[in-house]
One Martini backbone bead per residue (centre of mass of N, CA, C, O) as a GRO file, in nm:
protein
  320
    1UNK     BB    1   3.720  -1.357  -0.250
    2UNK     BB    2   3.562  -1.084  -0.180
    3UNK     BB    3   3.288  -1.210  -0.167
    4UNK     BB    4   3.354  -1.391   0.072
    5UNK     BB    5   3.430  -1.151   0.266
    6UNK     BB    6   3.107  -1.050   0.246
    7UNK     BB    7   2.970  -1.311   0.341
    8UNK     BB    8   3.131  -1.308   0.640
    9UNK     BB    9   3.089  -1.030   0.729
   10UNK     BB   10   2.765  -1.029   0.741
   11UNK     BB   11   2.727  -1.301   0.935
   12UNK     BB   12   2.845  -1.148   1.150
   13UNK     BB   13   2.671  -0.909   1.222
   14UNK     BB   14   2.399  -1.016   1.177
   15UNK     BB   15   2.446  -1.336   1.274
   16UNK     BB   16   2.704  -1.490   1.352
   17UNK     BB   17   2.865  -1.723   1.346
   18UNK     BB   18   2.828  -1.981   1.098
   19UNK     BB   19   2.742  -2.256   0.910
   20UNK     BB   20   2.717  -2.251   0.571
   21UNK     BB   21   2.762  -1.977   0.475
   22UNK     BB   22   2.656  -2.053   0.172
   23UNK     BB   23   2.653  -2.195  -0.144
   24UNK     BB   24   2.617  -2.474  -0.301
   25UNK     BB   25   2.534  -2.376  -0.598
   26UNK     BB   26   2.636  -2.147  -0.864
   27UNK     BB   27   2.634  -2.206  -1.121
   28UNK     BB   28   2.594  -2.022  -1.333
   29UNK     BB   29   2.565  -1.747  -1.506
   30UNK     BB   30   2.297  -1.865  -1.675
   31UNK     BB   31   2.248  -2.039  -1.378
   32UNK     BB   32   2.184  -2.333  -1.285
   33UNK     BB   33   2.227  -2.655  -1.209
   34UNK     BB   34   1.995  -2.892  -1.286
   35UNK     BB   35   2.077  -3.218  -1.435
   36UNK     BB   36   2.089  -3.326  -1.046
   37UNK     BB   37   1.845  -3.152  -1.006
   38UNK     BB   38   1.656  -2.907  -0.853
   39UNK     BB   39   1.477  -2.663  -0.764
   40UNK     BB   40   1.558  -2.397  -0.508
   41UNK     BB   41   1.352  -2.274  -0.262
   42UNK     BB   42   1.241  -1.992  -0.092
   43UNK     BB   43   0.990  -1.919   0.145
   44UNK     BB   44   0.831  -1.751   0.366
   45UNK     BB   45   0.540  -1.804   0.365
   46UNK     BB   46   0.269  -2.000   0.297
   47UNK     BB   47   0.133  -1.863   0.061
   48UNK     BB   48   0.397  -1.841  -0.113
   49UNK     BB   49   0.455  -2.117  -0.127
   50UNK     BB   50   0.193  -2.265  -0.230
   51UNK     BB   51   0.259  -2.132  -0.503
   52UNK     BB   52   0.525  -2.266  -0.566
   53UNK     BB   53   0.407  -2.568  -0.554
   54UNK     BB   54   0.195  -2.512  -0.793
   55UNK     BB   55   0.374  -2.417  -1.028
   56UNK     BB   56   0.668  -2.624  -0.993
   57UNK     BB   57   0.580  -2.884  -0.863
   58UNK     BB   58   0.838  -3.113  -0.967
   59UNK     BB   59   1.058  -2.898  -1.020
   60UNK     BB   60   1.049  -2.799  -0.727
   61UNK     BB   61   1.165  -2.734  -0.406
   62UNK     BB   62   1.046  -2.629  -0.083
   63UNK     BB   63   1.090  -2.364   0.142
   64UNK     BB   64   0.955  -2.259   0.444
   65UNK     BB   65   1.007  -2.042   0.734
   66UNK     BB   66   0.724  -2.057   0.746
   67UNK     BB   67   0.437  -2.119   0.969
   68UNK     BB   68   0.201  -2.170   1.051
   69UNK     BB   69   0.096  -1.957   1.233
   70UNK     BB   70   0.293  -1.691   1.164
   71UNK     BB   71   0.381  -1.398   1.175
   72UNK     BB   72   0.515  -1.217   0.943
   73UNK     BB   73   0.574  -0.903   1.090
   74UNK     BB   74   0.741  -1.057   1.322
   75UNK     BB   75   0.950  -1.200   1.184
   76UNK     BB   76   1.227  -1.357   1.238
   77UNK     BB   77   1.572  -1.403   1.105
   78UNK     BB   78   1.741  -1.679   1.122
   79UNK     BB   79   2.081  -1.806   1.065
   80UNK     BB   80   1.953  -2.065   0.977
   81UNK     BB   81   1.771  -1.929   0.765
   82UNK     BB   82   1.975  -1.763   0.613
   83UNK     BB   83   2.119  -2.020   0.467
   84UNK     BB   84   1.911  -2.119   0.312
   85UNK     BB   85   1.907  -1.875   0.137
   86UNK     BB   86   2.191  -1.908   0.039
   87UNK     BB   87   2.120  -2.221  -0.095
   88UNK     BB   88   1.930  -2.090  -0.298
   89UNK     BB   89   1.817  -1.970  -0.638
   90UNK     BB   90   1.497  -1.862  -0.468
   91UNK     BB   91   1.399  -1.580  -0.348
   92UNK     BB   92   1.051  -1.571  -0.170
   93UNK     BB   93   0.811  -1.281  -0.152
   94UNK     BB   94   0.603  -1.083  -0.105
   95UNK     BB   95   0.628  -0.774   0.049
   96UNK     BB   96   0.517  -0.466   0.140
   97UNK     BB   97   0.608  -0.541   0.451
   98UNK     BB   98   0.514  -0.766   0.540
   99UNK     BB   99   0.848  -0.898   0.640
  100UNK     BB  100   0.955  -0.621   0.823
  101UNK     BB  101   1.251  -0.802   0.960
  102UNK     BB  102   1.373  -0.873   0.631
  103UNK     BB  103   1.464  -0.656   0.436
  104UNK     BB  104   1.762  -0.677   0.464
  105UNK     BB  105   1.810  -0.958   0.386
  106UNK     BB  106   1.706  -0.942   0.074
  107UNK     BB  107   1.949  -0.733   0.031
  108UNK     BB  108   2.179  -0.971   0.103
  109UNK     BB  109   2.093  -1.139  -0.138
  110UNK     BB  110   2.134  -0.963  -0.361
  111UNK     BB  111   2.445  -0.916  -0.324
  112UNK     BB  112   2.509  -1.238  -0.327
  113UNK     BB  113   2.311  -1.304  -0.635
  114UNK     BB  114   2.021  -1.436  -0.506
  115UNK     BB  115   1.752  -1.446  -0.610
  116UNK     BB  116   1.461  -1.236  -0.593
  117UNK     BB  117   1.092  -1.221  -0.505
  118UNK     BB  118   0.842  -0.978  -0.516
  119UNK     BB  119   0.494  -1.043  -0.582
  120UNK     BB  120   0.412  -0.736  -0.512
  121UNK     BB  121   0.498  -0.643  -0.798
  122UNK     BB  122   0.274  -0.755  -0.993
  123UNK     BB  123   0.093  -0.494  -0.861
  124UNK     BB  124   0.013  -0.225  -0.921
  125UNK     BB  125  -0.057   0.072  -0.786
  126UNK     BB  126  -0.383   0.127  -0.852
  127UNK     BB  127  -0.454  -0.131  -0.676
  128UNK     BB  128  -0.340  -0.057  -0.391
  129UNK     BB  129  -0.352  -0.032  -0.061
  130UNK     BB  130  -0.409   0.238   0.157
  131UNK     BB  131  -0.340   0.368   0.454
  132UNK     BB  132  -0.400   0.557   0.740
  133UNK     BB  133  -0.220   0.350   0.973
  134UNK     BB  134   0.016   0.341   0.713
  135UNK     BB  135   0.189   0.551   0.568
  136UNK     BB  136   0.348   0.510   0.237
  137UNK     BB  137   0.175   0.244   0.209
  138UNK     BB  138   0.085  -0.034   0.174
  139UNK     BB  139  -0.101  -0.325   0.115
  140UNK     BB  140   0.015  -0.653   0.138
  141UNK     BB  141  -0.269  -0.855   0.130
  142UNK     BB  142  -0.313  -0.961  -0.200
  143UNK     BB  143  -0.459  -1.297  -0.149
  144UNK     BB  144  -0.731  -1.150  -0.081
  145UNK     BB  145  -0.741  -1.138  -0.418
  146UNK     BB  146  -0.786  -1.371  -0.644
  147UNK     BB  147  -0.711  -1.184  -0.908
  148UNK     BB  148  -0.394  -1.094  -0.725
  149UNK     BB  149  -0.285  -1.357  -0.723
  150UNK     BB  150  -0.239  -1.414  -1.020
  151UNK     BB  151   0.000  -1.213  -1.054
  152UNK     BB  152   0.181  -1.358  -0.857
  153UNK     BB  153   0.141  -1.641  -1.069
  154UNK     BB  154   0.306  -1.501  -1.323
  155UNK     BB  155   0.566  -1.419  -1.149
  156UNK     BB  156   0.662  -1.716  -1.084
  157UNK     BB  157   0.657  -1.839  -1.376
  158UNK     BB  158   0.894  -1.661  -1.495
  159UNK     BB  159   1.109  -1.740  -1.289
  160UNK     BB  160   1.156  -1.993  -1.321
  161UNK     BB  161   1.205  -2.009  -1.601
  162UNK     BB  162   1.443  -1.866  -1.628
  163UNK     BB  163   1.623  -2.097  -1.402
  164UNK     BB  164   1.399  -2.329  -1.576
  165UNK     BB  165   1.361  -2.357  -1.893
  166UNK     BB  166   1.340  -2.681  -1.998
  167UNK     BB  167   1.010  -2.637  -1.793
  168UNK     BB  168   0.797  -2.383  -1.879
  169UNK     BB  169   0.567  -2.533  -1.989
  170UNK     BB  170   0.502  -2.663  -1.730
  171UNK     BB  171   0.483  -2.370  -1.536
  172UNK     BB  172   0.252  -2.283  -1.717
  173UNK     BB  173   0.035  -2.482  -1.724
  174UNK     BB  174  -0.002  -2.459  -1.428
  175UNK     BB  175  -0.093  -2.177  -1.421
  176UNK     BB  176  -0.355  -2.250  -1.600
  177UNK     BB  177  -0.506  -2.385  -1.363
  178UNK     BB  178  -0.467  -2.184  -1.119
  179UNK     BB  179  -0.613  -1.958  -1.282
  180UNK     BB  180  -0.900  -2.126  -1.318
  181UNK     BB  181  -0.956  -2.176  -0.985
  182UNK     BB  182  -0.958  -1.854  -0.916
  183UNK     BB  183  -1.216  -1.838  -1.103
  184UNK     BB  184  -1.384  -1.960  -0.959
  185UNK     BB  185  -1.382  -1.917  -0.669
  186UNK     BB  186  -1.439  -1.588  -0.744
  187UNK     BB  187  -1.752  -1.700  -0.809
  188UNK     BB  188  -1.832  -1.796  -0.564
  189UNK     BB  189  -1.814  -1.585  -0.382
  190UNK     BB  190  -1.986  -1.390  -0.530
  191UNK     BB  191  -2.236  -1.586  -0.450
  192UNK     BB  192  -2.207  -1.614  -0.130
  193UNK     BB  193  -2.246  -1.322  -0.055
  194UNK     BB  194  -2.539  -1.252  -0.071
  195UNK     BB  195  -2.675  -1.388   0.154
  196UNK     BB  196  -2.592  -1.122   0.269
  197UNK     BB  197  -2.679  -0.860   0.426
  198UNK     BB  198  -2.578  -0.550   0.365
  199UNK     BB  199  -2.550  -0.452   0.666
  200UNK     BB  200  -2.376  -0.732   0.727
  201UNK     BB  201  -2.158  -0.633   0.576
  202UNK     BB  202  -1.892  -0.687   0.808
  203UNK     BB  203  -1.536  -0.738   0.893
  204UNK     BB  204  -1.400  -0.825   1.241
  205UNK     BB  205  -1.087  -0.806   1.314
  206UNK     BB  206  -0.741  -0.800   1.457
  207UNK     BB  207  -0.677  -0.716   1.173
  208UNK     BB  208  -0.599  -0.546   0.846
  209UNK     BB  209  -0.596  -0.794   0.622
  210UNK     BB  210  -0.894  -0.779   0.414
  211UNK     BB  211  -0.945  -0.498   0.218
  212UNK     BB  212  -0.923  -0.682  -0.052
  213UNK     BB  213  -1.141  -0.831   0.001
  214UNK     BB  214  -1.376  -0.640   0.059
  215UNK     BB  215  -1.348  -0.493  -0.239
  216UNK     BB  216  -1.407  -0.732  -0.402
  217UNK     BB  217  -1.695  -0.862  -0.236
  218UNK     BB  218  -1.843  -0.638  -0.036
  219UNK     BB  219  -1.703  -0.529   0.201
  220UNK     BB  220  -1.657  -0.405   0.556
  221UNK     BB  221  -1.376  -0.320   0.735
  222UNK     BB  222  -1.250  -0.389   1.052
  223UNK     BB  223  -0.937  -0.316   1.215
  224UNK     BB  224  -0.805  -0.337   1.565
  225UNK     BB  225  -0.575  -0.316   1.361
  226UNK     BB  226  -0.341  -0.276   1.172
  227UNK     BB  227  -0.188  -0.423   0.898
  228UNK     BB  228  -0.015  -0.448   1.167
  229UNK     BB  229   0.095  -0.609   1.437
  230UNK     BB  230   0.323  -0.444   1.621
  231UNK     BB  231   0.082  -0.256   1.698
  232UNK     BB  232  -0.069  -0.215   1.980
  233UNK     BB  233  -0.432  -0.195   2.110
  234UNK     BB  234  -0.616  -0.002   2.256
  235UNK     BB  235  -0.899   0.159   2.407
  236UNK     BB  236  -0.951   0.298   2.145
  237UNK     BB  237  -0.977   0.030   1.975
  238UNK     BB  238  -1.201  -0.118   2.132
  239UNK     BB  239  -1.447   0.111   2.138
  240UNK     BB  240  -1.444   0.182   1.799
  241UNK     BB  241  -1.527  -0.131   1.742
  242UNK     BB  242  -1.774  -0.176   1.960
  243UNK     BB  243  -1.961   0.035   1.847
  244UNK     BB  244  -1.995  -0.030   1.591
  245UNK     BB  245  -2.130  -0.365   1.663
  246UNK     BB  246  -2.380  -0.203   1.808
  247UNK     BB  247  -2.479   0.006   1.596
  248UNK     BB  248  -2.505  -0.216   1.349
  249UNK     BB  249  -2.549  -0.504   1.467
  250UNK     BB  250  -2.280  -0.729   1.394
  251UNK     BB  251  -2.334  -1.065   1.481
  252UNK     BB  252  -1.997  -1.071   1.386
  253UNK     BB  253  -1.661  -1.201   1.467
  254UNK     BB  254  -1.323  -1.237   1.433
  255UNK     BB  255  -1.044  -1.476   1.445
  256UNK     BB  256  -0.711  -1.527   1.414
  257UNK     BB  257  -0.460  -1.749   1.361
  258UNK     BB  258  -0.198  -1.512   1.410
  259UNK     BB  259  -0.380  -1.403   1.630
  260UNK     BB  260  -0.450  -1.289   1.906
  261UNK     BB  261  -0.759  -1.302   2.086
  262UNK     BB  262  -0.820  -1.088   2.256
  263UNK     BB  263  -0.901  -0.825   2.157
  264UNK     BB  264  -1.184  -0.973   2.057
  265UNK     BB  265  -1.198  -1.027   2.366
  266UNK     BB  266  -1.254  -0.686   2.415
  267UNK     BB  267  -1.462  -0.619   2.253
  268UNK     BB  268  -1.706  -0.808   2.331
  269UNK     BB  269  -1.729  -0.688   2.616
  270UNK     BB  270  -1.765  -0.363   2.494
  271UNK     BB  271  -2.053  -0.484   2.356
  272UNK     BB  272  -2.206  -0.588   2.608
  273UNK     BB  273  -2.184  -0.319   2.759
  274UNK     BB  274  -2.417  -0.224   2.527
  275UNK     BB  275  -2.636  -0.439   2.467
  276UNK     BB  276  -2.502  -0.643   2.289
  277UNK     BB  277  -2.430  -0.978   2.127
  278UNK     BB  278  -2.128  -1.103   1.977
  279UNK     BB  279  -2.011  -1.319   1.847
  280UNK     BB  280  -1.761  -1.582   1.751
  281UNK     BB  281  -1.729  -1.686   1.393
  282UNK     BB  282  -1.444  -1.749   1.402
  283UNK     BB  283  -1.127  -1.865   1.202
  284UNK     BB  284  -0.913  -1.680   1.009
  285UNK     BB  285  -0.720  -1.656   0.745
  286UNK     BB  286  -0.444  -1.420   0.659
  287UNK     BB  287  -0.116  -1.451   0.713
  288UNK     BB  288  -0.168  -1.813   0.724
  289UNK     BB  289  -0.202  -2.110   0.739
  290UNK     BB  290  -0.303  -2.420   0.724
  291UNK     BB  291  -0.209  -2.699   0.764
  292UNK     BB  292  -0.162  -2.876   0.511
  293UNK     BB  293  -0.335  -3.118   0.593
  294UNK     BB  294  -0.588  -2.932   0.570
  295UNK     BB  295  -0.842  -2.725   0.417
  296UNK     BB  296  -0.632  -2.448   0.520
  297UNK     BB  297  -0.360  -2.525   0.378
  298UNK     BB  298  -0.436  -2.385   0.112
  299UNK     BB  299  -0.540  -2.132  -0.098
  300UNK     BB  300  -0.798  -2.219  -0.203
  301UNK     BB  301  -0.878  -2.335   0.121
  302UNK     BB  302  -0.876  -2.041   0.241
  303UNK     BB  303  -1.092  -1.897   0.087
  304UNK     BB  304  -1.319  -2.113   0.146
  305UNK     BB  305  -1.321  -2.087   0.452
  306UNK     BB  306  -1.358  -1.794   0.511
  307UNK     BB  307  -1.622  -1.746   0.325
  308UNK     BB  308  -1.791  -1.993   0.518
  309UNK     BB  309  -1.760  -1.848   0.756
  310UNK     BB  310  -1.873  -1.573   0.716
  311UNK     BB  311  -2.135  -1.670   0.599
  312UNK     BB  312  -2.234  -1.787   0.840
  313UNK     BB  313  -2.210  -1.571   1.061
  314UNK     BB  314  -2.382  -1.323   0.855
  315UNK     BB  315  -2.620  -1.519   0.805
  316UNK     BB  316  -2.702  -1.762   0.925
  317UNK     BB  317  -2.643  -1.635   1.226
  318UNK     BB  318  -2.815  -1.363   1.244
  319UNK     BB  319  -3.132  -1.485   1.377
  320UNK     BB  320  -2.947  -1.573   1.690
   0.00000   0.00000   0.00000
């Protein structure tokens, strides 16, 4: 009686009320009842779905709060999010204040028992990038070094298994091929990389989304935007990344699938204004896939979607 009467006054508090905030199936003490049914998970961003949906395969259904383009950093959870996630076995999220103004929600998910995973909490902490514009915190972005997205998939699959030992086998299985694609992918890029000459290694996109591609394969980034986009980039954060593509002259700039794309036309103008011309080398996904049946609609399709836009606009193009 207690624990309802504080998931209803939660639901009161922080979003109104509504039906259903209440889960479906509280299985036992020892996990979910499975016998009749898949494992519920829901996932925040499309990243964190993908992951889970290939490590779960058939045996896990997800649920993902974010679509395509969807800017994790501004996303809101609604009423309707809420109910989902109570309704969940398992609730999966980055971490690491990406998802920034969800912290609360994942705080009373946890409070009403239901199990949550930041899989960015499987990477130590002297691998993880702190930045200037953000102090204090990390840098979440860290399937952008599919390494780090490694550990990632190895804590979904211990997830999973925990609350799905009957499966554990098959969740191993699956995380062993997808560890596998991520070692051949990490081998393509750092091959078709070098393509590109060492001066214009530089990735100039709308927010600093990149820093840990950039460590891992040996690019300088400089985002218009700090890690987060929650604030907007102002005339002097125009200027000084527009000096920096006048004075480098490099080639091309990116624009990103969940970013406003102004920013970087008016960098680009005042580049322009510098006398020298430089591309839009096309769209990068950096917070969010592109829709399912897409080529950069899952995680191994968006890293090599974007390392071959990038190798295409600063080496290909560069010429040009």
């Amino acid at each position: 009686m207690l624990r309802q009467r504080v998931i209803a006054a939660l639901c009161v508090v922080h979003f109104g009320l509504f039906a259903g905030c209440s889960r479906v199936d509280s299985g036992t003490a020892e996990g979910p009842d499975l016998s009749s049914r898949l494992l519920r998970v829901v996932a925040t961003t499309t990243v964190v779905g993908d992951l889970v949906r290939v490590v779960g395969g058939e045996h896990a259904v997800v649920d993902n709060l974010m679509g395509p383009g969807v800017d994790p950093h501004l996303f809101k959870a609604s009423a309707r999010d809420v109910t989902r996630m109570a309704q969940a076995d398992l609730v999966i999220y980055n971490g690491l204040h990406l998802e920034g103004k969800m912290g609360d929600v994942f705080a009373e998910m946890q409070e009403r028992g239901i199990p949550t995973l930041a899989v960015a909490e499987a990477v130590p902490h002297e691998l993880l990038r702190e930045s200037v514009l953000f102090q204090g915190n990390f840098d979440p972005h860290i399937w952008l070094d599919a390494s780090l997205w490694q550990r990632a998939a190895g804590a979904v699959m211990r997830a999973l298994a925990d609350l799905d030992p009957a499966h554990a086998s098959a969740f191993a299985a699956r995380h062993e091929a997808f560890v596998e694609a991520l070692d051949s992918l990490d081998a393509y890029v750092h091959k078709v990389v070098e393509r590109i000459a060492p001066a214009h290694r530089a990735i100039v996109t709308s927010h600093d989304a990149f820093g840990y591609y950039g460590d891992a394969y040996g690019f300088e980034v400089e985002g218009l935007q700090g890690i987060s986009t929650a604030a907007e980039a102002g005339a002097a954060d125009v200027q000084r990344v527009a000096d920096l593509v006048a004075d480098r002259r490099i080639p091309a700039m990116f624009v990103e699938s969940s970013v406003s794309p102004r920013g970087i036309e008016a960098v680009r103008e005042a580049v322009r204004a510098r006398g020298f011309e430089v591309a839009i080398g096309g769209t990068l996904f950096g917070d969010a896939l592109d829709a399912p049946h897409a080529p950069a609609g899952t995680y191994l399709g968006m890293l090599r979607h974007n390392t071959d836009t990038i190798v295409s606009a600063l080496a290909d193009g560069a010429g040009h």
